[in-house]
C-alpha positions in Angstrom: -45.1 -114.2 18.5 -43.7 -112.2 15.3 -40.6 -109.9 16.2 -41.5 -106.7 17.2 -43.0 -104.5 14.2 -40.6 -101.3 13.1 -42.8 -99.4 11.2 -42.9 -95.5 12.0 -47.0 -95.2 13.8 -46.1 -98.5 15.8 -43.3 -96.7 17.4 -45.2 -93.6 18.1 -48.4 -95.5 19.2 -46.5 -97.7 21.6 -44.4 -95.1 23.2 -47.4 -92.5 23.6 -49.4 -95.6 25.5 -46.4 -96.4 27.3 -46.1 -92.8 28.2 -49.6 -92.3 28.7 -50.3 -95.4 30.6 -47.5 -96.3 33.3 -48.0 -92.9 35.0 -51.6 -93.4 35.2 -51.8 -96.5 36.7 -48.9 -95.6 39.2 -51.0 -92.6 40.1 -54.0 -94.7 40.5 -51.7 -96.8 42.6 -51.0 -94.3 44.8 -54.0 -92.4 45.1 -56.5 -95.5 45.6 -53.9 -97.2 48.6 -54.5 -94.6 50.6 -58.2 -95.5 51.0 -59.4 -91.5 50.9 -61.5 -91.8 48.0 -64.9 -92.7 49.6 -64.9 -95.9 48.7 -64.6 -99.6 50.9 -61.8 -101.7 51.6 -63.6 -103.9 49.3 -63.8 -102.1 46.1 -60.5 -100.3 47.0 -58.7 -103.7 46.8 -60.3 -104.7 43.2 -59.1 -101.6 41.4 -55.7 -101.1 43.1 -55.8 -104.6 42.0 -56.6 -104.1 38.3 -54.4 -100.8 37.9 -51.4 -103.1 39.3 -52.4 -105.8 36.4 -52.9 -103.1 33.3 -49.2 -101.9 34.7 -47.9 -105.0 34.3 -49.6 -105.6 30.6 -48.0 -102.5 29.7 -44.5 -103.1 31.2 -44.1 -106.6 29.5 -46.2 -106.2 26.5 -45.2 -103.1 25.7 -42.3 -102.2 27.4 -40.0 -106.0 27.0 -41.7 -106.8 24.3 -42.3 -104.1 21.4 -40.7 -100.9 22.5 -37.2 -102.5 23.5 -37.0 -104.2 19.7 -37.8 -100.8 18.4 -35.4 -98.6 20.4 -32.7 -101.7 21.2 -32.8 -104.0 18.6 -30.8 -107.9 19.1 -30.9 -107.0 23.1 -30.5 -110.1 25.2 -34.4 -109.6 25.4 -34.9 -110.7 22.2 -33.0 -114.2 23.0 -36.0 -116.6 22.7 -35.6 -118.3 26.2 -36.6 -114.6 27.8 -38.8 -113.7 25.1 -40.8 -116.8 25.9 -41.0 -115.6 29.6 -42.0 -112.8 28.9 -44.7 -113.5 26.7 -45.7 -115.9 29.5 -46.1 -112.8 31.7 -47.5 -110.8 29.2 -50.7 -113.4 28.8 -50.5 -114.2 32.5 -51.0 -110.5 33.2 -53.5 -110.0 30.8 -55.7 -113.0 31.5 -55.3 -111.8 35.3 -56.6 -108.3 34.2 -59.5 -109.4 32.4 -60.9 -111.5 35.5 -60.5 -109.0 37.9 -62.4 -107.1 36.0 -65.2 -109.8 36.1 -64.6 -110.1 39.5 -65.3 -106.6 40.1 -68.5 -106.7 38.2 -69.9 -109.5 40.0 -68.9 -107.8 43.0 -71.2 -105.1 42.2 -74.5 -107.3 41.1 -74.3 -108.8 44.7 -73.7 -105.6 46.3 -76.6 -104.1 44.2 -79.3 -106.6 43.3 -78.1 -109.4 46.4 -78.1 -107.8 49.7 -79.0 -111.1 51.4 -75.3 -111.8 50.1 -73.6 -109.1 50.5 -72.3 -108.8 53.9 -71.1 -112.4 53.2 -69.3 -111.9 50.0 -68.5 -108.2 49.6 -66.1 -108.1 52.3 -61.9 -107.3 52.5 -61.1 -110.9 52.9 -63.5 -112.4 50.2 -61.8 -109.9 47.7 -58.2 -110.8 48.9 -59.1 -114.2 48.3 -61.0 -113.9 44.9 -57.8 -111.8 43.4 -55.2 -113.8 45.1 -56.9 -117.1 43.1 -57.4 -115.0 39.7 -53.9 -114.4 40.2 -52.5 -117.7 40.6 -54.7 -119.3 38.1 -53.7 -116.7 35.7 -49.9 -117.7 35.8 -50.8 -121.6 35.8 -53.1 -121.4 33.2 -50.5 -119.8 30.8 -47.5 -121.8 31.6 -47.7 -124.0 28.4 -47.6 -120.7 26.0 -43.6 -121.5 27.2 -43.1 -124.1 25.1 -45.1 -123.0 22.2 -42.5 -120.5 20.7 -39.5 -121.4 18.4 -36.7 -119.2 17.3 -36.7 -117.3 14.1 -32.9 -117.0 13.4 -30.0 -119.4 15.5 -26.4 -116.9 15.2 -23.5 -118.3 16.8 -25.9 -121.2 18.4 -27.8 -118.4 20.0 -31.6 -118.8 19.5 -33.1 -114.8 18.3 -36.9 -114.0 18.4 -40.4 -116.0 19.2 -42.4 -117.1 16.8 -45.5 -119.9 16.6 -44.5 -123.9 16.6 -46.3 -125.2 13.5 -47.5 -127.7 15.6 -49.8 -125.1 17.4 -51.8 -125.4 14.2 -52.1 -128.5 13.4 -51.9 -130.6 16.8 -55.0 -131.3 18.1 -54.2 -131.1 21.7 -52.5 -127.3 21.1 -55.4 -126.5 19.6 -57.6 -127.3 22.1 -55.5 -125.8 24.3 -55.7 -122.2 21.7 -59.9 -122.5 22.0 -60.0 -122.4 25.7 -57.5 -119.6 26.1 -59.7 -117.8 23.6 -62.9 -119.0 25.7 -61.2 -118.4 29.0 -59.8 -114.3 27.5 -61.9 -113.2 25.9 -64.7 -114.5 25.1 -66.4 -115.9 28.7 -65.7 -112.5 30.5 -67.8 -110.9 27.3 -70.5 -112.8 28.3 -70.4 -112.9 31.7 -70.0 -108.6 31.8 -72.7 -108.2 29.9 -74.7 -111.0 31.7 -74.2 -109.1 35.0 -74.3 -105.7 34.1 -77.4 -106.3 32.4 -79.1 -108.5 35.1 -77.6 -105.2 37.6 -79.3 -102.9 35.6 -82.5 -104.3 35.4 -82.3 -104.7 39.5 -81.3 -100.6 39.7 -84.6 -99.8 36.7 -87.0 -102.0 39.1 -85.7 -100.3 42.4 -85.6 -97.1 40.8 -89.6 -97.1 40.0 -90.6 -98.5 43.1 -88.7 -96.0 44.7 -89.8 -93.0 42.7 -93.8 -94.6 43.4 -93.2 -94.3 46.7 -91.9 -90.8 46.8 -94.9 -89.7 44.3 -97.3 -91.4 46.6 -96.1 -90.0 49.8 -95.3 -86.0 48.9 -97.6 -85.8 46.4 -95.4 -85.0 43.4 -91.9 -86.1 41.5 -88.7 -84.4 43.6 -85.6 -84.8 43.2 -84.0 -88.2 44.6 -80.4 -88.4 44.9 -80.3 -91.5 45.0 -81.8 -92.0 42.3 -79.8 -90.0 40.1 -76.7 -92.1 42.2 -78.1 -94.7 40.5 -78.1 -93.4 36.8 -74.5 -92.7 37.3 -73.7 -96.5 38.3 -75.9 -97.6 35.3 -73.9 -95.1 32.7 -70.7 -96.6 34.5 -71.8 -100.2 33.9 -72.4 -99.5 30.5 -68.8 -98.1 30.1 -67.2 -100.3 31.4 -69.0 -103.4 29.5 -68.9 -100.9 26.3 -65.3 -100.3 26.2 -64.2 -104.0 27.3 -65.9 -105.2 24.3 -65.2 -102.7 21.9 -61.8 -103.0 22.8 -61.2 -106.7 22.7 -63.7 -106.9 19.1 -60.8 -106.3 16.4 -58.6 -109.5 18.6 -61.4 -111.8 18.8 -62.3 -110.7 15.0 -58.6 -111.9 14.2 -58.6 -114.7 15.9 -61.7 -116.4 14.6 -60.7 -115.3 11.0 -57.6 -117.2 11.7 -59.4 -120.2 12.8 -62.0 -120.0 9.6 -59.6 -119.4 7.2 -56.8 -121.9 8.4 -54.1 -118.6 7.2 -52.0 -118.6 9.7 -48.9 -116.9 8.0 -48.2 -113.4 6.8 -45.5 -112.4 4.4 -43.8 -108.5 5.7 -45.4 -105.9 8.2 -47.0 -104.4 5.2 -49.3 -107.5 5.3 -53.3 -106.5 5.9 -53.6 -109.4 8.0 -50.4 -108.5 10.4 -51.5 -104.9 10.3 -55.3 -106.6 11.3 -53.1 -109.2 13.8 -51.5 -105.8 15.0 -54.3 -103.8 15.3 -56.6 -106.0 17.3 -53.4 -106.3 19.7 -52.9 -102.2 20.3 -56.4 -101.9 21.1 -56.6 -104.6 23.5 -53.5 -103.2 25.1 -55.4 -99.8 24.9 -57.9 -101.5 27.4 -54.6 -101.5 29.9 -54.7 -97.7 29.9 -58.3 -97.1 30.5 -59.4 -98.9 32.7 -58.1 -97.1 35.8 -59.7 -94.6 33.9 -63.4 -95.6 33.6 -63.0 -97.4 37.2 -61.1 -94.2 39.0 -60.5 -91.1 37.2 -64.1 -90.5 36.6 -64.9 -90.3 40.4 -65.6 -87.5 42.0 -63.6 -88.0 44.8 -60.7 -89.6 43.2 -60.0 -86.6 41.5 -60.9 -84.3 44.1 -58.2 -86.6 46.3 -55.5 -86.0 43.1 -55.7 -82.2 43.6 -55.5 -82.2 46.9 -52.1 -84.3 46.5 -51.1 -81.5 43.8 -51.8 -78.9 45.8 -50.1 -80.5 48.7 -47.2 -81.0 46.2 -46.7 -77.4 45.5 -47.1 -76.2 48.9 -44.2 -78.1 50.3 -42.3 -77.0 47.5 -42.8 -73.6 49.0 -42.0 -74.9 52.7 -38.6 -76.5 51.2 -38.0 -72.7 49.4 -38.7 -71.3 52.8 -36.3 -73.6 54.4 -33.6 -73.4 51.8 -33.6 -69.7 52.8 -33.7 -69.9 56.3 -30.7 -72.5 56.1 -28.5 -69.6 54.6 -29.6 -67.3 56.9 -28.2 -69.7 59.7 -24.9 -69.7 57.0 -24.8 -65.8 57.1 -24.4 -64.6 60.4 -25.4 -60.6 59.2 -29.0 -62.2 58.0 -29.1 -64.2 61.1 -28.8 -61.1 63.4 -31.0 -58.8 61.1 -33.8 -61.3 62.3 -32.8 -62.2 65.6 -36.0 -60.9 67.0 -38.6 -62.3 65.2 -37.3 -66.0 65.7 -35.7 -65.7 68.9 -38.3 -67.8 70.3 -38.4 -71.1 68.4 -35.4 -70.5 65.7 -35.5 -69.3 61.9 -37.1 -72.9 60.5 -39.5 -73.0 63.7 -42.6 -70.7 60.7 -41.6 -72.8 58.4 -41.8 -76.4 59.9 -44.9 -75.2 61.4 -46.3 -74.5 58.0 -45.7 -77.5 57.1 -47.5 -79.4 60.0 -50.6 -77.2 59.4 -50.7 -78.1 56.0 -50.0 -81.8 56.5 -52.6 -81.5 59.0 -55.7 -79.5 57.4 -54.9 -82.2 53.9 -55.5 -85.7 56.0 -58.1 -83.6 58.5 -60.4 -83.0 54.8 -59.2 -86.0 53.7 -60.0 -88.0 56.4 -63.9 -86.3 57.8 -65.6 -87.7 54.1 -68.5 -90.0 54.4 -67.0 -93.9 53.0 -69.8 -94.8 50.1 -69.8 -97.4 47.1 -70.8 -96.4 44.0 
């Protein structure tokens, strides 16, 4: 890995994604461990899963390793023992990312087109299990990118920077080792998301006919069928999904088999098309990081429904403190105190406003609480 590029939109792009990108995945966090969005324990524990991964991309890739060279240049991060860490973590996190979301999708074909399989599979523990190995593989399997990285500058026998080992190129073992971290991210989850989302598709088109045949047969005419159009909305979801994984990850797979083809494995400034190319494939594949929880999440109806409920919830008990904040200095000021003596001789001046707050507490996790659970 190059030190951190300086240029004047990398600085701007990083920090708007880093801006743009940790709150959402916190909020994603948030909302989805609560488990009021409709959804199963299942599915609940692949996305909180994935929005934990793209927060971790995003803290090491672009937090430790690009914004804190542009901001705080020659910090102890840039010492090449901990920038070799973290570039561990960054492709540990990102390989992790990429196979959850292939987990997630073949979670879905065998909760769609395999019901014969999907009490078995698509259960709490079977997902615990399946993230808890991506996980673990996904540090393992990118423990030797440690030892791969040289300094660029040695000052004062203190190593500065990462870069490449030579030998990367030209050993045959590291380079072995380079085509089957390519296979393993990206390229195999490519083919396996559009494998599945296309055999899933196919299932939801066959069952959609048959269903609508039946219908026609039975009332006479074409109505409307809600599940049906539940089942366009998974299919434009799929597509999503699949559509902005690849299009995202195209521009770093383009650089990397360039690379490969062309054996040019140098660049001379920043200024170089092939860094900016290098550069560019890496900001959109960190893009992915930032919407997924999107594509996943956001779009759901409930999700968001849930995230105004929590603003609105928010606001309210900002009132309830403002209430309390003035019946606290009427306990302070004994002329207030008096003035109102009668209407909270009974329960006190913060006895309205505590109630308030217990009502509103309780009418949010009472709505909350009475939706029907459903799987998109």
């Amino acid at each position: 890995m190059h030190a951190p590029p300086t240029g004047l939109p990398y600085v701007i792009y990083y920090t708007a994604l880093a801006t743009i990108a940790i709150p959402a995945n916190i909020v994603a966090i948030a909302i989805l461990s609560r488990g009021r969005c409709g959804l199963s324990r299942c599915i609940t524990q692949y996305l909180v899963s994935m929005a934990v991964m793209d927060l971790l991309v995003i803290l090491t890739a672009v937090i430790v390793n690009r914004l804190s060279g542009m901001y705080f240049p020659g910090s102890f991060l840039s010492i090449t023992p901990v920038c070799s860490v973290s570039n561990v973590l960054t492709f540990a996190a990102r390989v992790s990312s990429v196979w959850l979301t292939v987990s997630f999708t073949f979670d879905r074909f065998i909760a769609i087109s395999c019901q014969r399989l999907k009490t078995k599979y698509c259960t709490e523990r079977t997902a615990a299990m399946v993230i808890g190995t991506i996980c673990t593989l996904g540090c393992l399997t990118n423990i030797p990118f440690y030892f791969m990285h040289e300094p660029i500058y040695v000052v004062d026998n203190v190593p500065w920077y990462c870069r490449m080992k030579e030998i990367r190129y030209t050993s045959p073992a590291w380079t072995a080792f380079d085509w089957f971290d390519c296979i393993l991210t990206p390229c195999l989850p490519f083919v396996l998301i559009l494998l599945l989302n296309a055999l899933t598709v196919r299932h939801i088109l066959a069952a959609s006919r048959a269903r609508r045949r039946l219908r026609a047969h039975s009332n006479g005419e074409t109505q409307c069928d809600l599940e049906i159009e539940s089942r366009k909305k998974s299919i434009i979801l799929l597509f999503t999904i699949s559509g902005s994984f690849i299009l995202l990850w195209m521009t770093y797979v383009a650089q990397f088999l360039r690379v490969r083809i062309v054996k040019d494995f140098t660049f001379q400034s920043f200024n170089d098309p092939r860094f900016i190319l290098q550069e560019s494939g890496n900001m959109l594949q960190l893009l992915s990081s930032c919407t997924n929880t999107f594509i996943y999440a956001a779009v759901q109806r409930k999700f968001r429904e849930e995230l105004k409920k929590a603003e609105q919830l928010e606001d309210a008990e900002c009132g309830v403190d403002g209430i309390l904040d003035d019946s606290a200095s009427s306990d302070n000021n004994p002329g207030l105190h008096r003035a109102d003596s009668s209407r909270n001789q009974a329960d006190g001046p913060r006895g309205g406003a505590l109630r308030l707050r217990r009502q509103l507490t309780r009418q949010h996790v009472g709505v909350a609480t009475s939706s029907s659970r459903e799987e998109f």
